[in-house]
N, C-alpha and C positions, 0 to 999 in steps of 0.2 A: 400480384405474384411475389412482390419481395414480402411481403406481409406476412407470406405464409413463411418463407423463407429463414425470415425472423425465428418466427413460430417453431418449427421444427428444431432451428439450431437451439434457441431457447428450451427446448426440450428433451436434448440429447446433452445439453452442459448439468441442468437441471437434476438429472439422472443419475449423469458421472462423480456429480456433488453427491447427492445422495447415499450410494455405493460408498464410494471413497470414503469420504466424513464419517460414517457408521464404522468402517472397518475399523480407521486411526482411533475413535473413541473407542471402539471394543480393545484396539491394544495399549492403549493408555489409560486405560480401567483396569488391566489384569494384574494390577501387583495389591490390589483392594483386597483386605485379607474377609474379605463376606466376596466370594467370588459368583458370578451368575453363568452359571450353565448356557444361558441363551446366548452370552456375549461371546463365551465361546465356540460355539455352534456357527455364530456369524460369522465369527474371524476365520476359523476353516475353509468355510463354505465359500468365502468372498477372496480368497488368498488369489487366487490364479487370474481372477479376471484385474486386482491391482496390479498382479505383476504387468499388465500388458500398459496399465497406466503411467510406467515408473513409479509406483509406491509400494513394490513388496518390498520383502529385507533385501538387504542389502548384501549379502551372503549366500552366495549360489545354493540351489537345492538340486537333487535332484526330481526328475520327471516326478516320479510318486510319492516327493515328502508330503505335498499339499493335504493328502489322507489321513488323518488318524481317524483308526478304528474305533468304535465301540469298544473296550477291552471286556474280556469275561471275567466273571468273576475266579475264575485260574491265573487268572494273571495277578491280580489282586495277591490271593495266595503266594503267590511267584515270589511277588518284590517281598512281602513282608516275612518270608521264611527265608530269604537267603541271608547268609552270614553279612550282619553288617561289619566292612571294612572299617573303618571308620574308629566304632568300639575297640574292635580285636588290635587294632592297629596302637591305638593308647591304651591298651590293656599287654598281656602277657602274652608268650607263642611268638611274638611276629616272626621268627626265623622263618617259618614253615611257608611264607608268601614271598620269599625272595625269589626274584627274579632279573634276569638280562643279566648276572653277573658276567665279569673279567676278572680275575686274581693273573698279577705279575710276577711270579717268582723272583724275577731279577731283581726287581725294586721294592717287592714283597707289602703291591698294595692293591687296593681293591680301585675299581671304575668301573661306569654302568658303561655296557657296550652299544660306541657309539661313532656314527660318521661324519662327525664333526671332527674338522682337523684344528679349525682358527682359534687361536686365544682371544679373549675379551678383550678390546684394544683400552690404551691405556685413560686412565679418570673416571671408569664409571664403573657403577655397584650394582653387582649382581649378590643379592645374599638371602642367604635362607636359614633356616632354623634345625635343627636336632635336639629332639624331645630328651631328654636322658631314658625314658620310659619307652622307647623304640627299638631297644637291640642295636643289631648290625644293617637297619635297614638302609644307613646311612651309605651301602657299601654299593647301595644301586645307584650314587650318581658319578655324574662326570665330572670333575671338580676340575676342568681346562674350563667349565660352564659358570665357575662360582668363585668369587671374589674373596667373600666371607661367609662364614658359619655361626652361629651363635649356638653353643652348646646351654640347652634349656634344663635346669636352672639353677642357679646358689639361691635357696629360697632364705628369706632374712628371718631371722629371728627376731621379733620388736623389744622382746624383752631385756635381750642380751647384744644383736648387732651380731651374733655368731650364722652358722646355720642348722636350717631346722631337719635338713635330709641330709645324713651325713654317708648313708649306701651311695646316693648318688655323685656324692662327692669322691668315693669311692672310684667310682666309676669313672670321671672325669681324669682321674691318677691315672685308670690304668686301659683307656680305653685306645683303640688302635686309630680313630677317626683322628686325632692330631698329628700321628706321624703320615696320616696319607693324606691329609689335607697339605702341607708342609712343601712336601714331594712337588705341590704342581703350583707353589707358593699363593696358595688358599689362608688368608688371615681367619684366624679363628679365635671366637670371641667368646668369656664367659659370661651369662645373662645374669645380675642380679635381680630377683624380683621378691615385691611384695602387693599385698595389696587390700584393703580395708581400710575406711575413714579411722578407727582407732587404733587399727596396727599404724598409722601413720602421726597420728598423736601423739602414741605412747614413743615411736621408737625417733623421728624428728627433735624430738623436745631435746634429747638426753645426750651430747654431743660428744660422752664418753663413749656411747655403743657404736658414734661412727670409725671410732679409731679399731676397734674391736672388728669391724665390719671392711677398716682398710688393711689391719691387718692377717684378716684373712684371705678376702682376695688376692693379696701379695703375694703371698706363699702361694696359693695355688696357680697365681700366674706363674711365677716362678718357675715353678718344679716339671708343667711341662713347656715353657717358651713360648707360653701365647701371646696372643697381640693385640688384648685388652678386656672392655670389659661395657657391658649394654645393660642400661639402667633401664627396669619394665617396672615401673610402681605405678599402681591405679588405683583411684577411687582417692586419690591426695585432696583433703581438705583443703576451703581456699583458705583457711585461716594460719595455714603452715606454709600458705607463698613461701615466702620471705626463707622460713628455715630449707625448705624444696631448693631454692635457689643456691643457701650456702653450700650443702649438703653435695650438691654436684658438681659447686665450685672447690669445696673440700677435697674430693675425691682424686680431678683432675689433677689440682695442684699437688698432692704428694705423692701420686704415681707417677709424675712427671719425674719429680724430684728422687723416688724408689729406683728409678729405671732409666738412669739419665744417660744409658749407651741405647736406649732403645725407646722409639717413638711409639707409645700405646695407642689406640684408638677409642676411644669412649665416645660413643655411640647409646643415644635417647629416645624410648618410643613416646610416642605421642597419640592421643586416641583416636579414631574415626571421627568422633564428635567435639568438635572447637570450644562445645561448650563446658565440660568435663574437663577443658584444661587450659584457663584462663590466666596463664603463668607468663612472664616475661618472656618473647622467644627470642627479643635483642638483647636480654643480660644472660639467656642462657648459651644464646650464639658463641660466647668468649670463653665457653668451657666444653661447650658439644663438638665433636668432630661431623659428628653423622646423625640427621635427625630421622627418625623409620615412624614414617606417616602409617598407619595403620585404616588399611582400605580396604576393611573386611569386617563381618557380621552388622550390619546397619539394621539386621532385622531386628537385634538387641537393643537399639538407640529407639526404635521405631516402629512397632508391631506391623504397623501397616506396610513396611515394605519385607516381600519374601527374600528380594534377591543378596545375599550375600556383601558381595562389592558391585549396589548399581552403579552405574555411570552421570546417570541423571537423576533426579526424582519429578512423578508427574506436576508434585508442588515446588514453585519457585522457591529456591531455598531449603527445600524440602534434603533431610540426610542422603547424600551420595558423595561420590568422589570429587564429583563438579564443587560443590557446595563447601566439603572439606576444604579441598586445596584453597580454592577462591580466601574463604575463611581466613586459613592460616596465612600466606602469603601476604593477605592485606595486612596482618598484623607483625607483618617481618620475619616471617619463615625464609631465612635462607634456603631457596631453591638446589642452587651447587653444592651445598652440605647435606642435601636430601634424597630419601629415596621414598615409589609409594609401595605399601605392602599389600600385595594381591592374595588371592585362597586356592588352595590345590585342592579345596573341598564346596560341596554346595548343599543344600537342604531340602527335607524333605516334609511335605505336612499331610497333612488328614484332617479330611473335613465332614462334615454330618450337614444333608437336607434341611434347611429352613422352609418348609412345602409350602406354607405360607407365607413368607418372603418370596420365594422363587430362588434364595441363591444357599450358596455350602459358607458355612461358616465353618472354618480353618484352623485349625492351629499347629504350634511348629511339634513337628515330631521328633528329628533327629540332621544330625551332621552325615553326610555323604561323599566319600575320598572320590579324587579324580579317575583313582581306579575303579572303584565302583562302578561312578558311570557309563564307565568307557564296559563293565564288565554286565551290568543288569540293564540299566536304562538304554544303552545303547549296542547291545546283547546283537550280536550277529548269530550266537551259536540257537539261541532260545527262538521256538516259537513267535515267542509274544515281540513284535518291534512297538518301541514309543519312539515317534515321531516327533521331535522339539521343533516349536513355535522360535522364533527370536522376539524377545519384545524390545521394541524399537525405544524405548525409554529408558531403560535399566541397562540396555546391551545385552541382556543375557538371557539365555534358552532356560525355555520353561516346558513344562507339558501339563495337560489336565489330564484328568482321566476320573470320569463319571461310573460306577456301578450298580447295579440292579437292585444291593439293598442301603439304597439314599446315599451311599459313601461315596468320597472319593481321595484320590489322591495326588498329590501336586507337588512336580521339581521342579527347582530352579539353581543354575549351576552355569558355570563359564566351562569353558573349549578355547582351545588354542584360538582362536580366530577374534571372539569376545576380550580374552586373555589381550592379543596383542594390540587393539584398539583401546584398553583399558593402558598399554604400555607407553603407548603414544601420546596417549594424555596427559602421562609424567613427563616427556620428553620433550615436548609443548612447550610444558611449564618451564623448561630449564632442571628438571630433578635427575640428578647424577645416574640415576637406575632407579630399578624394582626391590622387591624383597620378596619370596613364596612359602609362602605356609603352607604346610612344612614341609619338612626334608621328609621323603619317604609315603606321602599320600597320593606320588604318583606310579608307585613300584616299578620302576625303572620305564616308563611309556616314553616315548622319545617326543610326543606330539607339540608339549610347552619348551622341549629346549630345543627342540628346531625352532621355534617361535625368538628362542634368547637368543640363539646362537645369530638367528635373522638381523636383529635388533641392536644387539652386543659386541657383535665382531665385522670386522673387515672395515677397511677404511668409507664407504658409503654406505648412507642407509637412506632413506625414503619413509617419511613421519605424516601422516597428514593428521590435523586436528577433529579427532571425532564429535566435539560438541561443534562445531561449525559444519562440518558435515551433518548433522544431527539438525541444526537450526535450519537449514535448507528444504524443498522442496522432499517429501510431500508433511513431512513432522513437524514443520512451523504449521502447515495449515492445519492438521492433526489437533496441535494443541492449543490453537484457535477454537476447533470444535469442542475439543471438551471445555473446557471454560465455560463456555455458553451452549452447552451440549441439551441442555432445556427449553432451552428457545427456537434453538435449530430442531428438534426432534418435532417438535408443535409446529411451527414457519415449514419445515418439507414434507411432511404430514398436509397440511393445507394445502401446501403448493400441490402437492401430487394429487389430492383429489380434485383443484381447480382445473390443472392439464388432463386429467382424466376426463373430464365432464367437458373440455373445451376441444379437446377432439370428436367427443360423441357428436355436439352440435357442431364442430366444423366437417364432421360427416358425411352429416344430415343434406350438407348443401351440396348440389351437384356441379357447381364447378370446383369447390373446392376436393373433388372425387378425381374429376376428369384433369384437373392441375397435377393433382399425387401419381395419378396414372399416364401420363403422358411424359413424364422423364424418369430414367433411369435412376438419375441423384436420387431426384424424391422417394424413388423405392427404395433403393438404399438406406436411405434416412430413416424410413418406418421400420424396413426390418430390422437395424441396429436399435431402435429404441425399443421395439417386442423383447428385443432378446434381452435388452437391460431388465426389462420388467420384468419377464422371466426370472432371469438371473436374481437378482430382488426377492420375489418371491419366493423361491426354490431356497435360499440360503438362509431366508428367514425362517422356514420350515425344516430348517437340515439338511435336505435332501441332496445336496451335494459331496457325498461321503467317498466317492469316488471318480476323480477329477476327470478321466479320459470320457468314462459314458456321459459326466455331466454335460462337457463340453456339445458332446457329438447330439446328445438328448438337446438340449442348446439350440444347439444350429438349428434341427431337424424343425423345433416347434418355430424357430424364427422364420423359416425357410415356406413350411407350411403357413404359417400365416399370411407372410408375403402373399403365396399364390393364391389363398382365401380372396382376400384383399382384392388384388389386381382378378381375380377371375369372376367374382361376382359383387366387387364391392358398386359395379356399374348399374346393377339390376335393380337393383333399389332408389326410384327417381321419385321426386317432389318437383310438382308443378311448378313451372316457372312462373314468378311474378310478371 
């Protein structure tokens, strides 16, 4: 009796491993830029029965997210003929998408309208960027939401230390974003940027073009009372350390010295990848006020990962946030001087059938504003709904979408909820605040500064650490499977066809018939392990594309077996020894 006991239990954990294990590997395989059609097929199909395991996401869904459609080929058409935001938005026109304004007459300044009453409490950074190449789109935020501005950009000239856009410098003169930033005492920053291994050669070397280069900045701080100024040079050779370092030591010290009734802020980005920027960050500590961790596009550092700012990567050490910060930190990144920089945009790729592989190999198509998605992908008004997946690695909502000739198409993009687990991570760390790219890629949608205002204001907040959340129950054991996702597919593969064959002949026997059928548990036991196999089967085949019939189809076939079972499994007897 306890034999069989054994048996069954051993066969209904057996199962839940099985299920389970396949799913985490199918979600910890999905940011593989050769993606397989089948894995995602599995992950759909198996979603609702781990929710009852505690291992779906972790982010309420509703009743009928578990579905994604087949999409038609109209929908295909759909996404790729609507206006991408994105373009239009770093291009020309952008008036024409302004939205949720407020204009004050009294005070004669613009705010996105909003029900946020609390200011930012005080020491920490909220800050975001303004393209100069954006218009007035700047006029959709709430700047009670925003610390700092960095108006984008004094592009450097290497040959001279002057600048190379002098319209937009223009623009800086006379543009109304510093008198309303002002109004709600918003520090607003100019960006210097350059970037090239030899624009950084030619213009480092020559320590006349930095004085050319201080004093232009000067003036243009000057003239409108701004309150400093954010150094974005990329692509800096290591062999100009040393001049990198004076250069910002430079900087610091004579605007100190230019502005000595008024305290400027200088402010350093630094790049996703640690490895790109192997610079002193304890001799640069004594000249940065504010270091802006850049925690966006990692698909650039990494083809293989789609998601913009992952959280994690499937490989240890593998580019994501986790990895950055760790990185930098260990090498003396002041934390309280730091903030990390998140995306108000996500991406979009297009993939073509491998028929003989089995999977879609990808590549990246295009940039996606947060308004977009909120506008096509997540399209209330439109026919076509796309239903996002979370993947539990990266933090952030993805979608497939397979079509009829071999193509398909694949997002990946944060949501406020992504957004403030990615917030939290910096807040872990000790990092003063966030940063959001950009100003104006979310047209005034309130969904990310209810998220800041959540985060940013009032005297308590509530922070938990999502890689330790993440390391828990079921993602530790997740990325146990895949590691050895080879061995395990072979090992429960045997397993299941041993237990298959060891009930046929535990069948056979007639007490072990008349044991199954004479307690209730034991019927329990078999119909819950039918319907696993079921369930199994069904999602390895797809067939679960609509989660209430699956369920109820489910039951039905578990239910019926049962009474198969129990009502004639007695009829079929072998001689007793």
């Amino acid at each position: 009796m306890k034999k069989h006991e054994i048996l069954l239990s051993t066969i209904f954990v057996i199962f839940s491993l099985i299920l389970g294990g396949c799913k985490e590997v199918a979600t910890l395989k999905s940011s593989t830029r050769r993606v397989s059609s089948e894995f995602q097929t599995l992950k759909r199909g198996s979603e609702g029965l781990l929710g009852m395991f505690g291992a779906g996401d972790s982010i309420p869904k509703s009743s009928d997210s578990l579905a994604i459609k087949t999409s038609p080929m109209a929908q295909k058409v759909f996404i790729n003929k609507y206006e991408y935001l994105f373009d239009v938005l770093n291009g020309q026109g952008t008036n024409q998408y302004l939205q949720s304004l407020a204009y004050d007459s009294t005070s004669q300044s613009y705010s996105r309208t909003s029900n946020n009453q609390q200011a930012l409490r005080e020491n920490v950074e909220v800050y975001t960027w303004y393209p100069y190449w954006m218009g007035d789109v700047w006029k959709t935020y709430d700047f009670k939401l925003i610390s700092t501005i960095s108006f984008f950009s004094f592009k450097v000239d290497p040959n001279t230390g002057s600048y190379l856009n002098p319209s937009q410098i223009v623009q800086w003169r006379e543009t109304d974003l510093l008198d309303s930033a002002k109004k709600y005492n918003t520090k607003v920053l100019l960006s210097i940027a350059l970037e090239g291994e030899d624009n950084h050669l030619n213009f480092l070397k020559d320590e006349s073009k930095w004085n050319t280069t201080l004093d232009s900045i000067s003036v243009l701080l000057k003239e409108r009372d701004a309150d400093g100024i954010e150094i974005e040079f990329t692509d800096i050779p290591k062999e100009r350390e040393t001049k990198f370092l004076d250069f910002v030591s430079f900087l610091k010290d004579n605007l100190e010295n230019r502005f000595i009734t008024k305290k400027l802020t200088l402010a350093l980005v630094i790049p996703a990848s640690p490895d790109d920027f192997s610079f002193d960050l304890i001799q640069l500590d004594e000249s940065v006020d504010l270091f802006v961790v850049k925690g966006l596009d990692y698909y650039e550092v990494d083809g293989t990962v789609a998601a913009v700012s992952p959280l994690r990567n499937e490989t240890p050490g593998g580019p994501s946030l986790e990895s950055t910060l760790t990185t930098y930190l260990d090498r003396g990144l002041n934390a309280e001087k730091s903030i990390l920089t998140l995306p108000l945009y996500g991406t979009q790729w297009s993939g073509t059938l491998d028929a003989e592989g089995g999977y879609y190999t990808t590549d990246f198509e295009r940039k996606v504003t947060f308004s977009e998605i909120n506008r096509v992908f997540q399209s209330k008004d439109s026919i076509y709904q796309i239903l996002p997946t979370l993947d539990q690695t990266t933090y952030t909502n993805y979608f497939f979408l397979d079509f009829e000739d071999d193509t398909s198409i694949e997002g990946w993009y944060d949501d406020a909820a992504t957004l403030s687990k990615k917030m939290d991570l910096a807040l872990v760390n000790k990092f003063k605040g966030v940063g959001l790219f950009a100003l104006g890629y979310d047209l005034g949608r309130p969904e990310v500064w209810d998220v800041v205002a959540e985060k940013f204001t009032g005297d308590v907040i509530y922070i938990k650490d999502p890689i330790k959340e993440i390391d828990g129950y079921p993602i530790r054991v997740a990325a146990f499977f895949q590691t050895y996702k080879n061995l395990f597919v072979v090992t429960f593969s045997l397993a299941s066809l041993a237990i298959l064959i060891s009930l046929v002949v535990a069948f056979s026997d007639w007490r072990f018939r008349e044991t199954i059928l004479a307690r209730q548990l034991y019927r329990i036991i078999v119909l819950t392990v039918f319907c696993l196999l079921f369930l199994g089967i069904f999602s390895f085949f797809g067939l679960l594309a609509y989660p209430n019939l699956s369920f109820f189809l489910l039951f039905i076939l578990g239910a019926v077996t049962s009474y198969l079972v129990e009502r004639y499994g007695g009829m079929i007897k072998i001689n007793k020894p």
